[in-house]
C-alpha positions as CSV (number, residue, x, y, z in Angstrom):
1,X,80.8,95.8,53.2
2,X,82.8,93.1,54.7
3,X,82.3,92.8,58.9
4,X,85.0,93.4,61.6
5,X,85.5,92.5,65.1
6,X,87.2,93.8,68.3
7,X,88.8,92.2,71.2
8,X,90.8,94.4,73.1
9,X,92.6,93.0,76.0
10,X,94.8,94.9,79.0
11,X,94.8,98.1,80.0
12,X,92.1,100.9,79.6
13,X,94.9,103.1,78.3
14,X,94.9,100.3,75.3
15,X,91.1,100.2,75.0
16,X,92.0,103.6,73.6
17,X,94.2,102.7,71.3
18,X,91.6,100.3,70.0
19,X,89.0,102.6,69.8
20,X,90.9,104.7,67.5
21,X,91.1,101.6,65.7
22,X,87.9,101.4,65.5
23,X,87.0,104.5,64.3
24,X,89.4,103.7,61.2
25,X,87.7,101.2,60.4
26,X,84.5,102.3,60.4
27,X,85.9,105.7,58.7
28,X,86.6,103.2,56.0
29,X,83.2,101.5,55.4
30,X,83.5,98.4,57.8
31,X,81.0,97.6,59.4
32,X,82.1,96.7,63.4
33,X,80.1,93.4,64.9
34,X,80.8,92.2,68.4
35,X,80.3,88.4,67.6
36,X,83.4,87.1,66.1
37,X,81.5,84.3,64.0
38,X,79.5,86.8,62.3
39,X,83.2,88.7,61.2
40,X,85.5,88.7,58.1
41,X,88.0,90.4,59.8
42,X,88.9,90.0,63.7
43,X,91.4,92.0,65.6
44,X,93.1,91.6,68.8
45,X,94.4,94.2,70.3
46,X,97.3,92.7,72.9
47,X,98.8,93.3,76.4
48,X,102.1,91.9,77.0
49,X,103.0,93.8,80.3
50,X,103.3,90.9,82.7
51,X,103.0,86.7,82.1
52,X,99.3,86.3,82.7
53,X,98.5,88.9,80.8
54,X,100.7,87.4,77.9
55,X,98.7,84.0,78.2
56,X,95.9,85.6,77.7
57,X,96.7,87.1,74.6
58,X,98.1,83.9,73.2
59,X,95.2,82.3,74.4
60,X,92.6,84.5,72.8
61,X,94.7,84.9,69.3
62,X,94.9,80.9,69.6
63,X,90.7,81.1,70.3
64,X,90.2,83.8,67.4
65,X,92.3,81.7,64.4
66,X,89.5,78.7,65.0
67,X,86.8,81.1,63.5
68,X,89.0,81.0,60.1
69,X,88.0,78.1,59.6
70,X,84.1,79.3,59.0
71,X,83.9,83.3,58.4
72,X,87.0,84.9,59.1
73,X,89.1,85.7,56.4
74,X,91.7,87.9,58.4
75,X,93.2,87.5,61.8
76,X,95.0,90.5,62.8
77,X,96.9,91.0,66.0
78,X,98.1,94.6,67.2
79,X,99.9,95.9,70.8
80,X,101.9,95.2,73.3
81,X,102.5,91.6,73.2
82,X,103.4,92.2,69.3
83,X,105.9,95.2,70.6
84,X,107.9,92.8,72.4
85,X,107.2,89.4,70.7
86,X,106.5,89.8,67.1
87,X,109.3,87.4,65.4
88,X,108.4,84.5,68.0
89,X,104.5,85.2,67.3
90,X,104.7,84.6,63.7
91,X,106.4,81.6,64.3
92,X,104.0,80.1,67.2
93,X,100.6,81.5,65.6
94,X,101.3,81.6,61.7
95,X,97.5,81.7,61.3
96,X,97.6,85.8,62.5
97,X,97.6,87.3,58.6
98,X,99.3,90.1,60.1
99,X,101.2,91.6,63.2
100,X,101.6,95.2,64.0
101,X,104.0,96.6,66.8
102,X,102.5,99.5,68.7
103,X,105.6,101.3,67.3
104,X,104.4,100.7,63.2
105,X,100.9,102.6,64.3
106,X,101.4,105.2,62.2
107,X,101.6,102.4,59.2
108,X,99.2,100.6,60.5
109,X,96.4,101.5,57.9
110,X,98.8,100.8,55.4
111,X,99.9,97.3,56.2
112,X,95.9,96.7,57.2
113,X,95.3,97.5,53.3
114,X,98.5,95.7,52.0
115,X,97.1,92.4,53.5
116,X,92.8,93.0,52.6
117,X,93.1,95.4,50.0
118,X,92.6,98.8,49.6
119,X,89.2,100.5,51.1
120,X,86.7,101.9,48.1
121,X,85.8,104.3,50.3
122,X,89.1,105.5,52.2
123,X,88.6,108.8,54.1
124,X,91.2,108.8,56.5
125,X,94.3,106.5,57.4
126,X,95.7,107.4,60.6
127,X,95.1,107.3,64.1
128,X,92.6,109.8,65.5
129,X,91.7,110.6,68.7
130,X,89.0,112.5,67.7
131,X,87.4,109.6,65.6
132,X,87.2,106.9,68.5
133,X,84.6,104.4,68.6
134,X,83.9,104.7,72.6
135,X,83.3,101.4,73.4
136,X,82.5,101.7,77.0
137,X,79.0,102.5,76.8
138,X,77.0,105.5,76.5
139,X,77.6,107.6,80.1
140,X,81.4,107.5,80.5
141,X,84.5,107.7,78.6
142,X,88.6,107.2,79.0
143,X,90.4,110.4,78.3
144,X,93.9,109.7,77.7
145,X,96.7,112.4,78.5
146,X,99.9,111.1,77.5
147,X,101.7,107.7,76.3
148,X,104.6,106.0,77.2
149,X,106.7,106.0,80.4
150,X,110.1,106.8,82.0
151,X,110.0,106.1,85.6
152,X,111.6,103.2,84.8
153,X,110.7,101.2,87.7
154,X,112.8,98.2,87.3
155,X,110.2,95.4,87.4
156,X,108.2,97.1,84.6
157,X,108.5,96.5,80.7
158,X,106.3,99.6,79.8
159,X,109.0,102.1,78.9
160,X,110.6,99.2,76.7
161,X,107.0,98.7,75.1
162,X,105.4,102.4,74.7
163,X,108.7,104.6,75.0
164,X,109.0,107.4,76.6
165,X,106.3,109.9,78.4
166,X,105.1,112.1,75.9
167,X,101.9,114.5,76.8
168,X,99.1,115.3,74.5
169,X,98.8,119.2,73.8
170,X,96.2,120.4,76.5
171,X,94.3,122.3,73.5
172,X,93.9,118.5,71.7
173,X,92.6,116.7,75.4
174,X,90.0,119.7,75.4
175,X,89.1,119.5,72.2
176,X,88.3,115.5,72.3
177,X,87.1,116.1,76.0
178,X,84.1,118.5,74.2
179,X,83.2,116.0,71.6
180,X,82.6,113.3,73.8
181,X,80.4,115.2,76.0
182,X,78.3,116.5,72.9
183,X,78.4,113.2,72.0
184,X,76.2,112.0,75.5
185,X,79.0,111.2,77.8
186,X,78.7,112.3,81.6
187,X,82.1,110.8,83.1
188,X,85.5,111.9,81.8
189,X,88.2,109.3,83.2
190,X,91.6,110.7,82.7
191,X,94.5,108.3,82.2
192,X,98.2,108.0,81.4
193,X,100.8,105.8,83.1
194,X,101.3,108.5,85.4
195,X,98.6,111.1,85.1
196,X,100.3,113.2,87.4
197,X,103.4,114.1,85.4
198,X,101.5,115.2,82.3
199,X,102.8,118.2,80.6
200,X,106.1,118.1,82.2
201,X,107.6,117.1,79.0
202,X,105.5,119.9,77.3
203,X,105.4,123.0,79.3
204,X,108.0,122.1,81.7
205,X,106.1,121.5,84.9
206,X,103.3,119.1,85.5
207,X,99.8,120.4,84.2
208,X,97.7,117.8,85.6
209,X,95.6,120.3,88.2
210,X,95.1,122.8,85.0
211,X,93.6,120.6,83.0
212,X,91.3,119.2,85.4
213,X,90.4,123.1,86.1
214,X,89.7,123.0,82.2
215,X,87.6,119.9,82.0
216,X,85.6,121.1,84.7
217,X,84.5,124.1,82.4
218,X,83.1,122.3,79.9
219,X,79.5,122.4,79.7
220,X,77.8,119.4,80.5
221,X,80.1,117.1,82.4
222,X,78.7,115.6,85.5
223,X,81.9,113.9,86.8
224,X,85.8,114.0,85.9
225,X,88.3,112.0,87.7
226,X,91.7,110.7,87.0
227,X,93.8,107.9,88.0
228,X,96.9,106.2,88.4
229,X,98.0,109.4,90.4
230,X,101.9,108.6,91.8
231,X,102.5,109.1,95.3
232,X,105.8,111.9,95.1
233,X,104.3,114.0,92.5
234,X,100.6,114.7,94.1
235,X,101.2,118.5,95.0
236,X,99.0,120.4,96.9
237,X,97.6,122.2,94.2
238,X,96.2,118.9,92.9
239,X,94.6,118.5,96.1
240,X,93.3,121.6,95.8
241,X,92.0,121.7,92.8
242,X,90.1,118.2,93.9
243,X,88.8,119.6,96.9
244,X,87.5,122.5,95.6
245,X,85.8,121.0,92.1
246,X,82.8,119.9,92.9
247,X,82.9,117.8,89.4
248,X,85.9,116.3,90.4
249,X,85.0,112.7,92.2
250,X,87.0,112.8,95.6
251,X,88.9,109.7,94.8
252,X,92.5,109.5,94.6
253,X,94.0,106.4,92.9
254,X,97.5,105.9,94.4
255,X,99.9,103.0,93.1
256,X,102.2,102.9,96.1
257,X,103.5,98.7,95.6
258,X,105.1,98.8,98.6
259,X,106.0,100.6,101.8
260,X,109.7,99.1,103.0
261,X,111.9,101.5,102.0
262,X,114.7,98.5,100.9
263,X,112.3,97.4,98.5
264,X,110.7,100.6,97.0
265,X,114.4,101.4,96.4
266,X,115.4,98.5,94.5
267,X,111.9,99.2,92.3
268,X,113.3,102.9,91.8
269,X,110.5,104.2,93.5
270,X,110.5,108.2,93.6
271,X,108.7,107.8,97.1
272,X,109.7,106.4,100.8
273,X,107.5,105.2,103.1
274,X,107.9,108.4,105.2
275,X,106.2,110.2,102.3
276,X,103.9,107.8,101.1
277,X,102.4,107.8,104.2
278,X,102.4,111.2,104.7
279,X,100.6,112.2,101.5
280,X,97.7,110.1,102.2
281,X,97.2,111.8,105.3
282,X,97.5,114.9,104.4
283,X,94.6,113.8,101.3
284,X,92.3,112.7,104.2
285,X,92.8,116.0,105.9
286,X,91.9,118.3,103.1
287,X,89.4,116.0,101.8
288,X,87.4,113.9,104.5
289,X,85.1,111.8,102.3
290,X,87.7,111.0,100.0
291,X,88.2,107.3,98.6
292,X,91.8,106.1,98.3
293,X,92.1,103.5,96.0
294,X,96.1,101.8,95.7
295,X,97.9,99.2,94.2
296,X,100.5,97.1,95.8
297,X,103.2,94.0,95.0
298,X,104.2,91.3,96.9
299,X,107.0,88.7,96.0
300,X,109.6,91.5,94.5
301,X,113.1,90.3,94.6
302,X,114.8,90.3,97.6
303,X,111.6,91.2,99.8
304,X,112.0,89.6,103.3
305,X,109.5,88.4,105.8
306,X,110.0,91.6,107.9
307,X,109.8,93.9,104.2
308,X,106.1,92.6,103.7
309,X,105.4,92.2,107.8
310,X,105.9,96.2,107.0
311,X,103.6,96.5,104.4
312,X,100.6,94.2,105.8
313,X,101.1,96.2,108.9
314,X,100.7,99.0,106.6
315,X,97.8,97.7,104.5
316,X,95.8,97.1,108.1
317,X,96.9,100.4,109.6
318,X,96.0,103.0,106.9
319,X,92.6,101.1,105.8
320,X,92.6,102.0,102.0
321,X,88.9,101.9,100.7
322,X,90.1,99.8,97.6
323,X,93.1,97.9,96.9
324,X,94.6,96.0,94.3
325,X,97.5,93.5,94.4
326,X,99.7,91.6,92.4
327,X,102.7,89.6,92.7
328,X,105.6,90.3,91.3
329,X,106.3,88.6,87.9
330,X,109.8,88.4,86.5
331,X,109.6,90.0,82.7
332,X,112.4,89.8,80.5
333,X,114.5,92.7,79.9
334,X,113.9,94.4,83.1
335,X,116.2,95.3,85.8
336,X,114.4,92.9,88.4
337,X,114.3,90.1,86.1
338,X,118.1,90.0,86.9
339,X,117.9,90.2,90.8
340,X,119.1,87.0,92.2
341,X,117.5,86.8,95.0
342,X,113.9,86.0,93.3
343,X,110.8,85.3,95.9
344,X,109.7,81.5,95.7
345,X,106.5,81.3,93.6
346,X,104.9,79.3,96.9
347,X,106.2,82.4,99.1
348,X,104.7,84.6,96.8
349,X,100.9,83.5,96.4
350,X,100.6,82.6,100.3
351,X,102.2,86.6,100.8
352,X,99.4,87.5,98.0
353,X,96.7,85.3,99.6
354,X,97.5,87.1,102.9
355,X,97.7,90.6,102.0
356,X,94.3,90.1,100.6
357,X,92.9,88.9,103.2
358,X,93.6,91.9,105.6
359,X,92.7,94.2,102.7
360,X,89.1,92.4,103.0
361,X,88.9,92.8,106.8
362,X,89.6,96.4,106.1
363,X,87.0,96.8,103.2
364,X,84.4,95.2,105.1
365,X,84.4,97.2,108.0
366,X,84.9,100.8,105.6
367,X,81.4,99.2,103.5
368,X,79.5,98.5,106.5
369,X,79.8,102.1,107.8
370,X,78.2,103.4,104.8
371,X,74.5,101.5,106.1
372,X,72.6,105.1,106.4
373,X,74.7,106.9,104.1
374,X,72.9,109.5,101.1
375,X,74.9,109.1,97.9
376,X,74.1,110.2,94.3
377,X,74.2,107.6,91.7
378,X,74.7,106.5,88.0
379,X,72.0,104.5,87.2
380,X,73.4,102.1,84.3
381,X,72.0,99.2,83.6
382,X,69.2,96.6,84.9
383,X,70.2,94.2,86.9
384,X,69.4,90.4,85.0
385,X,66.7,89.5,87.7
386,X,64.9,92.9,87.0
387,X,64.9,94.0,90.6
388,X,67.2,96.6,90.8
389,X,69.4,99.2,88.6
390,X,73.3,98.9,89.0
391,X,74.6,102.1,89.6
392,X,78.3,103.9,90.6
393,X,78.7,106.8,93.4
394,X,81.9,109.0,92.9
395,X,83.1,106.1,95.1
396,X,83.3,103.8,92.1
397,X,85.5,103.2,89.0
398,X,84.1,101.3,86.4
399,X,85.1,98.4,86.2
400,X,87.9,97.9,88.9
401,X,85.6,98.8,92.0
402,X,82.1,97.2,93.3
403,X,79.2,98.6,92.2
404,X,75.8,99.8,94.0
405,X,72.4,97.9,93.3
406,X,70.0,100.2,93.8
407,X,65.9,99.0,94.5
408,X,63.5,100.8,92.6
409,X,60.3,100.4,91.1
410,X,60.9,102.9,88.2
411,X,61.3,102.1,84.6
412,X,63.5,104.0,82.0
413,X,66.0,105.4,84.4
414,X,69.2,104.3,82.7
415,X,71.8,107.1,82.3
416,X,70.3,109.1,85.3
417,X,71.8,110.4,88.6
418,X,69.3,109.8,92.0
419,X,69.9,110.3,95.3
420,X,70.2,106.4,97.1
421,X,70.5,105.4,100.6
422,X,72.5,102.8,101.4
423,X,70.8,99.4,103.1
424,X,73.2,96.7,103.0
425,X,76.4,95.5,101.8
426,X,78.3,92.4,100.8
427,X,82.3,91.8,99.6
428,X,83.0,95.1,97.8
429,X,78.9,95.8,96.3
430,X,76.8,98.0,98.1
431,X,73.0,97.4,98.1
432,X,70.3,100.5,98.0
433,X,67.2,102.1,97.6
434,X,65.9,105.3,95.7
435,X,65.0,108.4,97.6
């Protein structure tokens, strides 16, 4: 039984795509290690969607072909980066034994056999949902709704990578939302590029609210939540459905980029800033303890001092719980990439460094209010010290958020929900002990 390895890099949306990788070959009688000097075969699964993430990639493939020269007999690369580069790979990294795009999955057993040989054992050779590997750990798990993407926001490579948005049947989400649960899980996390236009392409109107209805049915979930919910298509119903769940974490996770409306046109942006900040009122409203969680860009092309005066106004102003930012990177092929007026990289990280900054300010003053505050938490692991468990509230996705150490004396507690109250607080953690 020859050994294989797993790095998957990017997204969680490709962690799927790597799990079902996994699951193929383990279908297949490998057996899956997670040190890549003890495999025969390693694979990388890649992200190509913006230039750091591409050094990365090249990086790790660069880091992985050094093990061929003990163990590893096959270096395999798979994904995004491969999508978009695969000609200029082979050249720069000849040691790779094979490249798959992420359009040639549906070949990709065949081409993995056509370079190691042909499993003794085969019992299935395609992609499988419902044969994932979850690699996440035992108490929560990614559900992915759809692939692909056509907002076509102009600085983003994703439609030109994945294609089009194409929903999963709601019957097929269900039935690999049940088997994970059987299978021990107690936190669905439901993704897409944009969760909340799933099933439009399907049924004709956006099914998002439904299906979280559905998940919420199944016995034994403890939590469901989604994220990467756009701004101009959260409807009230979704709200609703939120508010009245009581499975559903109240956390909305809202990838606004920007606020002027100059530059969330010249993103193609569905929303304004009129809306934008309209719909996260009107989420505070129906839902007072909610968490907002968004993401924003600084640097886009053609975005003035008084454009991102707007938006750190903004960021200070409508104190976000969680925020992520990035700035913008020119990729190849977009729309933006052709802009002339392009940001000066110098302009762009002190715009970043700033933006951050207030973003801090804000966070600390949203953590320190919580000192007092009853929460119920996932106990997951130990911390290394021994002194406390490291837990998540509905406040916290694994992760991308902080996380909650909670003190408590008790052993074997791993994979179970108390009831903390919060003591202390640093950057974006919070500290606690067990009621």
């Amino acid at each position: 039984m020859m050994n294989v390895g797993f790095i998957s890099l990017g997204c969680s949306k490709n962690l799927v795509d790597t799990e079902m990788a996994i699951g193929l070959f383990k279908n297949n009688n490998y057996n899956v290690v997670n040190d890549p000097s003890k495999a025969d075969i390693i694979v990388v699964n890649t992200c190509g969607f913006i230039e750091s993430a591409k050094e990365e990639a090249i990086n790790t493939l660069l880091e992985m072909a050094e093990y061929k020269k003990s163990r590893c007999k096959y270096l395999i690369a798979m994904g995004c980066l491969v999508e978009r580069y695969k000609d200029e790979l082979e050249k720069l990294i000849p040691e790779v034994d094979l490249y798959i795009k992420y359009s040639e999955y549906d070949s990709l057993w065949s081409q993995v056999e056509a370079v190691i040989g042909k499993s003794k054992n085969e019992s299935m050779c395609q992609l499988d949902f419902l044969n994932r590997v979850v690699s996440s750990g035992e108490n929560f798990a990614y559900l992915r709704v759809s692939d692909g993407c056509d907002n076509n926001c102009t600085f983003c490579a994703i439609p030109g990578i994945r294609g089009k948005y194409v929903s999963r049947k709601m019957e097929d989400v269900l039935e690999e939302a049940k088997l994970l649960v059987k299978s021990g899980i107690k936190e669905l996390i439901v993704i897409a590029q944009d969760t909340t236009k799933y099933g439009i392409d399907l049924y004709g109107e956006p099914k998002l609210a439904e299906l979280l209805d559905n998940l919420c049915k199944i016995k034994g979930i403890k939590w469901v939540r989604f994220l990467y919910a756009y701004p101009e298509n959260i409807s009230d119903e979704l709200i609703d459905v939120v508010k009245r769940n009581k499975k559903i974490c109240n956390y909305f996770d809202i990838p606004i980029q920007h606020i002027s409306n100059k530059v969330l046109k010249r993103m193609n942006r569905k929303s304004d800033g009129k809306s934008i900040r309209n719909v996260v009122s009107k989420i505070r409203k129906e839902i007072p303890d909610v968490i907002i969680r968004t993401t924003v860009m600084v640097g886009f092309p053609g975005e003035s001092n008084e454009d991102f005066e707007e938006l750190y106004n903004f960021i200070e102003d409508a104190k976000f719980d969680r925020m992520g930012a990035f700035s913008y990177s020119k990729e190849e092929g977009t729309p933006a990439a052709r802009i002339k007026e392009q940001v000066h990289p110098m302009t762009k990280k002190s715009r970043y460094n700033k933006i951050m900054k207030i973003q801090s300010e804000v966070a600390q003053k949203i953590e320190s209010s919580r000192i007092g505050n009853v929460y119920e938490v996932l106990l997951e692991e130990r911390s290394f010290d021994g002194k406390y468990y490291i837990g998540r509230s509905y406040m916290n996705v694994p992760d991308i958020d902080g996380v909650i150490f909670v003190k408590c004396d008790e052993d074997n507690l791993e994979g179970e929900f108390v009831k903390v109250v919060i003591t202390d607080y640093n950057d974006y953690d919070l500290f606690a002990e067990k009621i």
